[in-house]
C-alpha positions in Angstrom: 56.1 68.4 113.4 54.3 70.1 110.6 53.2 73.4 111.0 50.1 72.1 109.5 49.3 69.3 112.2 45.9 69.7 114.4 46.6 71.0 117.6 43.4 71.2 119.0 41.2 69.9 116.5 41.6 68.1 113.4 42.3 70.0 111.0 41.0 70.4 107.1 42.3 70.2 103.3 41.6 68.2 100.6 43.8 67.0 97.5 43.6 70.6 95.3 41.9 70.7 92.0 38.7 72.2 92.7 36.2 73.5 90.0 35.8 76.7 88.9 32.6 78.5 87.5 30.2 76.9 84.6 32.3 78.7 81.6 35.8 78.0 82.6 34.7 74.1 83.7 33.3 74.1 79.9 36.4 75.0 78.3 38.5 72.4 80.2 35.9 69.7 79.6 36.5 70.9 75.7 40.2 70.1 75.8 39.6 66.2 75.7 39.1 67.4 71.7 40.2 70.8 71.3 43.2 72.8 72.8 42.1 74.8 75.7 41.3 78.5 74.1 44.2 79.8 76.5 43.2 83.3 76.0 39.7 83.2 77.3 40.3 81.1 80.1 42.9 82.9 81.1 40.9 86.1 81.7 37.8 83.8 83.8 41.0 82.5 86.4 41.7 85.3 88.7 38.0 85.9 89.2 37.4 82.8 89.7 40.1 81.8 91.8 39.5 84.4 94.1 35.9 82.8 94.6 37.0 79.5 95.0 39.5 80.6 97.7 36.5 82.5 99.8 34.3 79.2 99.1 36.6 77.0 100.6 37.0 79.7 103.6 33.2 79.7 103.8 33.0 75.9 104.0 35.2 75.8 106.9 38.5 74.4 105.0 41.5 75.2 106.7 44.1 74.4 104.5 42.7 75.8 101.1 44.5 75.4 97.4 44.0 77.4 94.3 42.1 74.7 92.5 44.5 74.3 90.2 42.0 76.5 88.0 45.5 78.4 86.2 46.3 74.9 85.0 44.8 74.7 81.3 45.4 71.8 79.0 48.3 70.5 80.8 50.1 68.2 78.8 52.3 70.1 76.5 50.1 73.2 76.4 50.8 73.3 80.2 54.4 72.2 80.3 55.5 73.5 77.2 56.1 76.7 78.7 57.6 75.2 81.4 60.3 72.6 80.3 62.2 72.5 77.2 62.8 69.6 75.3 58.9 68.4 74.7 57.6 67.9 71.4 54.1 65.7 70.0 54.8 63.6 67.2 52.2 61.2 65.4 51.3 57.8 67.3 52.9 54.6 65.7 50.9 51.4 65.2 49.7 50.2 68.4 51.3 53.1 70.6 49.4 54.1 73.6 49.1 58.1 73.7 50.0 57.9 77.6 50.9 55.2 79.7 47.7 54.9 81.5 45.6 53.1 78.0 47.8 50.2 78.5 47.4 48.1 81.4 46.1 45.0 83.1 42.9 46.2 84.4 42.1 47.7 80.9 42.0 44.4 79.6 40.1 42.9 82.4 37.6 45.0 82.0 37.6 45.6 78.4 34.0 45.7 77.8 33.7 48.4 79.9 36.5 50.8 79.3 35.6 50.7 75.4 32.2 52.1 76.4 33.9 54.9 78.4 33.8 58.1 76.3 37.3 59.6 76.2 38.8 59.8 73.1 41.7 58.4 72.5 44.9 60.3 71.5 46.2 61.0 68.2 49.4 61.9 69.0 51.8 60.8 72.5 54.5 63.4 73.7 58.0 63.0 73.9 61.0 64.4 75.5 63.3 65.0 72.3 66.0 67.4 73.8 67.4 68.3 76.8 65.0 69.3 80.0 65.5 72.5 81.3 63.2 74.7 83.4 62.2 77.6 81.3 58.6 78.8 83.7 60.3 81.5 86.0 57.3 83.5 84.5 54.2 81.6 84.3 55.3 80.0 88.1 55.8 83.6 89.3 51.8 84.7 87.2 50.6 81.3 89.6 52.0 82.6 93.0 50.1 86.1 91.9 47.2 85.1 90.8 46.4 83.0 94.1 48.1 85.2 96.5 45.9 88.3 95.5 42.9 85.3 95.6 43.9 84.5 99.5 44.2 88.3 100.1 40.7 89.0 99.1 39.3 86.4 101.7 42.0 87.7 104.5 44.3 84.9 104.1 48.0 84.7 103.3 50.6 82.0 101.6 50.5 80.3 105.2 46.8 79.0 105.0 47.4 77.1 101.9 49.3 75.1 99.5 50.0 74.4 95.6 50.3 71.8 93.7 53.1 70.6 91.0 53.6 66.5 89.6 56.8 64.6 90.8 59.1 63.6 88.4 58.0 60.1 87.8 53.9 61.8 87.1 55.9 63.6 84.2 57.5 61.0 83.2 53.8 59.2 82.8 53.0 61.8 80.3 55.8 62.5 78.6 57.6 59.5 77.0 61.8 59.5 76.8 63.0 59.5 73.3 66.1 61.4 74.4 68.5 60.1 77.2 70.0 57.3 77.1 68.4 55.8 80.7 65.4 56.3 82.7 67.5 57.3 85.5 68.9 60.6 83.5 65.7 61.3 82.3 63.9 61.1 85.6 67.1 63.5 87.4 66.7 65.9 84.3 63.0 66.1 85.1 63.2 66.5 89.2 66.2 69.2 88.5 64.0 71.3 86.2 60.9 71.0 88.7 62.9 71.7 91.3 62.9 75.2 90.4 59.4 75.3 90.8 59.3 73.5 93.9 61.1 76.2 95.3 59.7 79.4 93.5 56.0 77.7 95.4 57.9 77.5 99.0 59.6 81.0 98.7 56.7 82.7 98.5 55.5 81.0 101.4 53.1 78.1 100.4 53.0 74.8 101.4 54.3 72.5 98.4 52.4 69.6 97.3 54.0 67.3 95.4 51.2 65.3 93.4 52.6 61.6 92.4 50.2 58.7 91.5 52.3 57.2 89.6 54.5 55.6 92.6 51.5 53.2 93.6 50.1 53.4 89.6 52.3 52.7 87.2 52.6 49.3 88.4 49.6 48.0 86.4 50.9 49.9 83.4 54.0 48.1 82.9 54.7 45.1 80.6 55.0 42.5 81.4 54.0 42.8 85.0 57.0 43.1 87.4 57.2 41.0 90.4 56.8 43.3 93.6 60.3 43.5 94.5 61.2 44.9 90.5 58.4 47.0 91.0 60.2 48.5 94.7 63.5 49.0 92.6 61.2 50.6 89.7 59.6 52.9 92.5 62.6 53.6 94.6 64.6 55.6 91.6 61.3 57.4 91.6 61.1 58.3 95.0 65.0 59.5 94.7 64.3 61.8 91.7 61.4 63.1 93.6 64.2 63.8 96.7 66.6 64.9 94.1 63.7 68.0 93.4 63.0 68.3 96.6 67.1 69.2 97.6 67.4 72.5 100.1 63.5 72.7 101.0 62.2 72.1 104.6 60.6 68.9 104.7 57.6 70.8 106.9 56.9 73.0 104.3 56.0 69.8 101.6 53.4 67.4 101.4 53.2 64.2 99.4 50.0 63.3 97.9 50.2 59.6 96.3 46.6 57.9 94.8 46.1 55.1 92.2 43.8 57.6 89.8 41.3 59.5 89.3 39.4 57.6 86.3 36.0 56.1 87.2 37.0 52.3 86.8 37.1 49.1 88.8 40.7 49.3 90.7 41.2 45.5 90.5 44.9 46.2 89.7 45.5 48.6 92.3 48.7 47.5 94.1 48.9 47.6 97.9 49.9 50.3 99.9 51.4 47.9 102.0 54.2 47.2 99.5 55.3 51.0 99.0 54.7 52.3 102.0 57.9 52.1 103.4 59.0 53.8 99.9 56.6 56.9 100.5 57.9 57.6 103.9 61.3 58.5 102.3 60.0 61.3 100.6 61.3 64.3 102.5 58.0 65.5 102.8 56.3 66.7 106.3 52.7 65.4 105.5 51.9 62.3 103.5 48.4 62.3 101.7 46.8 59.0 101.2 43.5 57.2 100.0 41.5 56.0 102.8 37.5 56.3 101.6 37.0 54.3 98.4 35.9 51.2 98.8 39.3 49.6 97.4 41.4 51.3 100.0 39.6 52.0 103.4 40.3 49.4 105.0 44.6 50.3 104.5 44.0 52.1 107.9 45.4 49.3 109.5 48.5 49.3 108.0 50.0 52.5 110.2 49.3 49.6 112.9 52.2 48.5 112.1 53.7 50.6 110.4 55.3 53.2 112.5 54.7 57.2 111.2 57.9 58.7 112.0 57.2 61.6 115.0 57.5 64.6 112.9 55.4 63.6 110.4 51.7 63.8 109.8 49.1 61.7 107.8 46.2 63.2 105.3 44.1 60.3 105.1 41.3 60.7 102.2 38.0 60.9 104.5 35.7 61.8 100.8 36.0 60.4 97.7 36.2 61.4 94.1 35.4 58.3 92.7 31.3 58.5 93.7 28.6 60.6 93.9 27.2 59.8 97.2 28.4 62.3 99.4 29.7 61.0 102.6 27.8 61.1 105.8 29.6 63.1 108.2 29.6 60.7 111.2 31.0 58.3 108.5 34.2 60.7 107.9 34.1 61.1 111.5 34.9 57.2 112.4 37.5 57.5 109.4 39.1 60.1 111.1 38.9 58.2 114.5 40.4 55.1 113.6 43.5 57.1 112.0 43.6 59.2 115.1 43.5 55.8 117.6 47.0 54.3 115.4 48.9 57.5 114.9 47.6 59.9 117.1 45.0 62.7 116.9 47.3 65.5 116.8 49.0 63.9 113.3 46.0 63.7 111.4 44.8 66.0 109.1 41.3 65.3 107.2 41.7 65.0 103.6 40.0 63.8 100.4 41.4 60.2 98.5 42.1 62.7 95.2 41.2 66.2 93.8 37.2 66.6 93.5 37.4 68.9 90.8 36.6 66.9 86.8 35.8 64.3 89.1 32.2 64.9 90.5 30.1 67.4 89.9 30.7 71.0 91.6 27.7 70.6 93.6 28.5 67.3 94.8 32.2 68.2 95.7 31.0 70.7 97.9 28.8 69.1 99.8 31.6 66.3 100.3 33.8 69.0 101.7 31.0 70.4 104.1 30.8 66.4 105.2 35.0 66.3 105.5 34.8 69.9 107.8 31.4 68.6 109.6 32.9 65.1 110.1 36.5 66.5 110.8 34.2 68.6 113.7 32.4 65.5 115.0 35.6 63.7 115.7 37.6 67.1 117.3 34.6 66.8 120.1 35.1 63.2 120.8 39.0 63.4 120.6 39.4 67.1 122.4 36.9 66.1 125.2 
């Protein structure tokens, strides 16, 4: 069993990114159009991360993450410094800049995603060379940066996790222009992140390994595999994310899957009944799931028949990122219940469908998590009693 399972009460986390104060939230907002001014952000993180951490304390949160503030501009800004082998190059006629501008639901709903108001890329990036992990320094600034955070609030590497992508989220960002098969790409990528995955659980943090893309990249493919190409597509992905995963305890990792974070109808969002099975491979101790948009609540019922293997726990999403209501507590209390009743109350730990941070406002996001703790609470009387 996970050393993070409720023992007598049901426990609290959510998904990880978090915001951070008005000036650093401003200057990853700008990076939709302008590189992140690395520099200046970089001076607002530790400050901020430290208040974020005593927030989250404050809230009641048990499980609390760094808000993945230290992550600025991602992409190959982010990366860059952590993998060889990326480089940007121009887009070609017709090119998406990432896989996500290309799929069904986009044309569907056409209308409405050209009204959204992200710009669209000029330029995609590739993997050109060899993948190697080259962020032994800028992991190791990380694990500082939020270890003195937790300190300042009297908590250690043991109340909380980080969070790095799986191979196959990579992968969604970075297009293969070098080796010769996805398979060799995807095993270059989980052996580099690997070393990553590790330096996180060494220093005594909970690993989260963040991978939308095993339920999402469904709808991005053309043409649109049948469900049992898509299972083959998914289950080299779940083995690459194994392949990083080599060595570390499954207890000390949790597997966080969603189908986005975007704003947008979800027509195209396939089952979780058809990759379930597939998740539960991942050697991971906790698995971390939607459960509160309106798309995927009622996918509760598939752990009835589904069986959660016994030294496993669940992190059902009790909130949700993808509105601004903010949930009424007896509402993530019946959420909670209904996982509790199919795979037992001391295997479920309350969560949120995806990280709240870029998502809703801050405001918003932390009244949702006072609703997750105050439902989580409303549940622990009627399970404990």
């Amino acid at each position: 069993m996970s050393s993070n399972s409720s023992v007598d009460r049901i426990r609290t986390t959510h998904a990880g990114r978090l915001d951070g104060p008005p000036e650093l939230r401003a200057l990853i907002w700008a990076a939709r159009t302008d590189p992140v001014n690395i520099e200046k952000a970089g001076t607002l993180v530790p400050g901020a991360m430290a208040d974020l951490v005593r927030r989250q304390m404050d809230t009641g949160v048990d499980i609390v993450s760094d808000g993945e503030l230290g992550k600025l501009g991602f992409g190959l800004g982010y990366y860059g410094k952590r993998l060889t082998g990326l480089s940007a190059r121009t887009l070609s006629p017709g090119e998406p800049g990432w896989m996500s501008l290309n799929t069904g639901e986009r044309v569907e709903f056409a209308e409405f995603y050209k009204e959204l108001s992200w710009p669209a890329p000029s330029e995609r990036v590739i993997c050109s060379g060899p993948v190697l992990y080259i962020g032994d320094a800028e992991v190791a600034r990380d694990i500082d940066c939020f270890t003195a955070a937790l300190a300042a609030s009297g908590l250690t590497p043991a109340d909380a996790f980080m969070c790095v992508l799986a191979p196959g989220w990579l992968e969604h960002f970075f297009f293969n222009e070098h080796y010769k098969t996805d398979e060799e790409y995807l095993f270059a990528l989980a052996e580099a992140i690997g070393h990553e995955y590790r330096a996180i659980v060494d220093a005594g943090f909970t690993l989260q390994v963040d991978d939308p893309a095993l339920p999402d990249t469904y709808d991005m493919l053309a043409p649109t595999p049948t469900i049992e190409e898509y299972r083959d597509f998914a289950r080299l992905r779940v083995d690459a994310v194994n392949h990083a995963l080599m060595g570390i305890p499954a207890d000390r990792v949790r597997y966080h899957i969603c189908w986005g974070s975007w704003h947008g109808p979800h027509t195209h969002d396939l089952p979780l009944e058809h990759l379930v099975d597939l998740m539960l491979l991942v050697n991971a101790g906790a698995y971390s799931v939607e459960g509160a948009n309106a798309r995927h609540e009622h996918e509760w019922k598939i752990w009835k028949t589904t069986k959660l293997p016994d030294d496993k726990v669940l992190i059902p999403g009790v909130v949700s990122h993808a509105t601004n209501v903010v949930e009424h507590p007896e509402v993530v209390a019946d959420r909670l219940l209904r996982y509790a009743s199919v795979v037992g109350r001391d295997r479920v730990i309350a969560g949120t469908d995806c990280g709240l941070g870029l998502r809703v406002h801050p405001q918003i996001a932390w009244a949702k998590l006072k609703a997750l703790v105050d439902g989580a609470a409303l549940a622990s009387r009627e399970l404990w009693r």
